[in-house]
N, C-alpha and C positions, 0 to 999 in steps of 0.2 A: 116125375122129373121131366119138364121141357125136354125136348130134341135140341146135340148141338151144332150151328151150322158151320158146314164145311164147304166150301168153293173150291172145287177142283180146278189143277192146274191146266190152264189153257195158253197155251203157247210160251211168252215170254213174260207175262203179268203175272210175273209174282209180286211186286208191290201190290196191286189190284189184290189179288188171292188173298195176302197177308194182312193187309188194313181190312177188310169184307171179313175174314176168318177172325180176327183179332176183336171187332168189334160186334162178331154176330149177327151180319146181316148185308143183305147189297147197298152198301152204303157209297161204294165208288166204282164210277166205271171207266173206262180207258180215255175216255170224255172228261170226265171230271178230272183227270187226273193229269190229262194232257191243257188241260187251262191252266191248275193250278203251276204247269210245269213251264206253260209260255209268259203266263205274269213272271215267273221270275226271274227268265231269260229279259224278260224287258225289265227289270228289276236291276239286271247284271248291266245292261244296255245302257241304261242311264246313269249308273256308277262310272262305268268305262268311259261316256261320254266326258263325265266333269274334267277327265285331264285333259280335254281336248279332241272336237271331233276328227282335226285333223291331223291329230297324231297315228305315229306308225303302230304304237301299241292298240289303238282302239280301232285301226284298219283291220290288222292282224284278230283282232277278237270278233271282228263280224264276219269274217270270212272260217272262221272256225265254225264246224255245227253246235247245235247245242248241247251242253254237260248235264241236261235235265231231263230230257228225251231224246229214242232213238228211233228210227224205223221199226226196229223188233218189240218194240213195247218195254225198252227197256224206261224206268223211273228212277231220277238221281235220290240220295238220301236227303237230301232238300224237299223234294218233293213230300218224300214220305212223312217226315217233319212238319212240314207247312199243310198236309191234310189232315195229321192228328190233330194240329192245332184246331182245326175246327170242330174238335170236339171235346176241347178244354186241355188235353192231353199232350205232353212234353214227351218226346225222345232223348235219350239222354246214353251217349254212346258207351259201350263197356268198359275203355282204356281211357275214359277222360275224368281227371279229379273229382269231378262233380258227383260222379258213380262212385267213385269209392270214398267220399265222403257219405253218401248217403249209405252205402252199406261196412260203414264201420262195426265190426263185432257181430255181422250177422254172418251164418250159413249160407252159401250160394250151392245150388246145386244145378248143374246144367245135363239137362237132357236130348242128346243125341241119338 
């Protein structure tokens, strides 16, 4: 049997930890993850912008920090989202229809 890989927790990257543990390897690093996390702050950016750059709501939104990263290595669930994707793979949250459609009639068992 293979060895299986474990990424111990370092600081506040537990996104990091979880996608590297989840997919079995150093596949992202606080770099990779901090791109994936500023595209979509400028993702957010140019959304906000359409109503107007000179409105008060899309002032108020640039002077807000970002909801995708923090100084502590915090990762939004966006983030962690938008780097599964790059490996074909959907997140699909617990409380949302889509989940419990897809586990209609089956057993969940969660381990804590």
């Amino acid at each position: 049997m293979e060895s299986i890989f474990h990424e111990k927790q370092e600081g506040s990257l537990c996104a990091q930890h979880c996608l590297n543990n989840l997919l079995q390897g150093e596949y992202f690093s606080p770099v990779e993850l901090s791109s994936i996390a500023h595209q979509l702050d400028e993702e957010e950016r140019m959304r906000m912008a359409e109503g107007g750059v000179t409105s008060e709501d899309y002032r108020t939104f640039l002077q807000q920090p970002s909801g995708n990263i923090d100084h502590s290595g915090f990762f939004s669930i966006q983030v962690i989202s938008n780097a599964l994707k790059v490996w074909g793979l959907e997140l699909i949250l617990f409380n949302s229809p889509e989940y419990q459609r897809c586990h209609v009639g089956m057993t969940i068992v969660k381990v804590w």
